[in-house]
C-alpha positions in Angstrom: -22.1 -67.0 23.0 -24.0 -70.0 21.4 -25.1 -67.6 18.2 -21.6 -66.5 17.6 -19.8 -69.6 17.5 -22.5 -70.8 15.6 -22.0 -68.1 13.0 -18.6 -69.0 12.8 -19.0 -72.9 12.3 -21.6 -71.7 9.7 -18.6 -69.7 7.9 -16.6 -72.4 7.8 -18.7 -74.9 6.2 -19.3 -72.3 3.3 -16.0 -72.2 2.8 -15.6 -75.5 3.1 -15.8 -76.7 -0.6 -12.8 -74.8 -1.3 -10.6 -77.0 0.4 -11.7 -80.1 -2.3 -7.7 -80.4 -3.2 -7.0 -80.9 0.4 -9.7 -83.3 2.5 -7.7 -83.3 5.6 -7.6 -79.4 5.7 -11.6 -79.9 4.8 -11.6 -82.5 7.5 -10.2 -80.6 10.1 -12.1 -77.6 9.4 -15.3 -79.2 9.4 -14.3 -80.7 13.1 -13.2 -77.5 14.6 -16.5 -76.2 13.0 -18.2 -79.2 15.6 -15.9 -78.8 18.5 -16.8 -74.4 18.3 -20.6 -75.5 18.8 -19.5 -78.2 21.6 -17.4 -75.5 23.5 -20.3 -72.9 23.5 -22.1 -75.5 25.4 -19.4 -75.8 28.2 -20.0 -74.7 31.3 -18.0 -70.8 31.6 -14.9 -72.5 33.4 -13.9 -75.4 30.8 -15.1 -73.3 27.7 -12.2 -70.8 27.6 -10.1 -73.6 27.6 -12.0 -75.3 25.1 -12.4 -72.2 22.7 -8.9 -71.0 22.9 -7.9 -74.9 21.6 -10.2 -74.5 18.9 -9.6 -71.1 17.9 -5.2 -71.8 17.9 -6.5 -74.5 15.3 -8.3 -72.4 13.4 -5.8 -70.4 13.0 -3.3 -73.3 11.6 -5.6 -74.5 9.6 -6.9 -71.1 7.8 -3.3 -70.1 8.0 -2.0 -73.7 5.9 -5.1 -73.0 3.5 -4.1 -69.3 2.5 -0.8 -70.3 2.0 -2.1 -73.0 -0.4 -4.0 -70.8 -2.4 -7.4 -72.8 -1.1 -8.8 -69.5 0.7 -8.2 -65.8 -0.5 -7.3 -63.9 1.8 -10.7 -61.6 2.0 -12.1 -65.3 3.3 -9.5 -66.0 6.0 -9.7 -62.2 6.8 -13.5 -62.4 7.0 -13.3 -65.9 9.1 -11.1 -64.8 11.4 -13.4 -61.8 12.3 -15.9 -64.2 13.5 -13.7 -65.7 15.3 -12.2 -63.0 17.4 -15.9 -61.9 18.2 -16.0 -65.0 20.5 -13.1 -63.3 22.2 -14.8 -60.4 23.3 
């Protein structure tokens, strides 16, 4: 479970650069980035808890930054596969 959220903090840090015109989407994205690492760490009974916080987030944020034109769509699309591999 460690790897995968792993791979997907890695994802968004690449991405991160894009969001230059908007530090606290960068912000934000870089801490749920640090909080998916933390929650793979958790014990198995807090870290659904913990990982579904973090993943509605994600979903906000990458959401507000397609919207803004900061993230194409193949990004956010490719992102948000990661992220629903920690689901399963």
């Amino acid at each position: 479970m460690y790897k995968k959220a792993q791979r997907l903090a890695s994802a968004l840090y690449l991405v991160a650069p894009a969001f230059s015109e908007s530090v606290s989407l960068k912000a934000r994205a870089e801490a749920i980035a640090i909080a998916l690492t933390g929650a793979a760490c958790l014990p198995s009974a807090r870290f659904g808890e913990a990982l579904s916080r973090e993943l509605l987030a994600l979903s906000s944020v990458l959401s507000m930054a397609r919207t803004a034109g900061l993230l194409s769509t193949m990004n956010v699309d490719l992102i948000a596969r990661e992220a629903s591999s920690l689901l399963v």
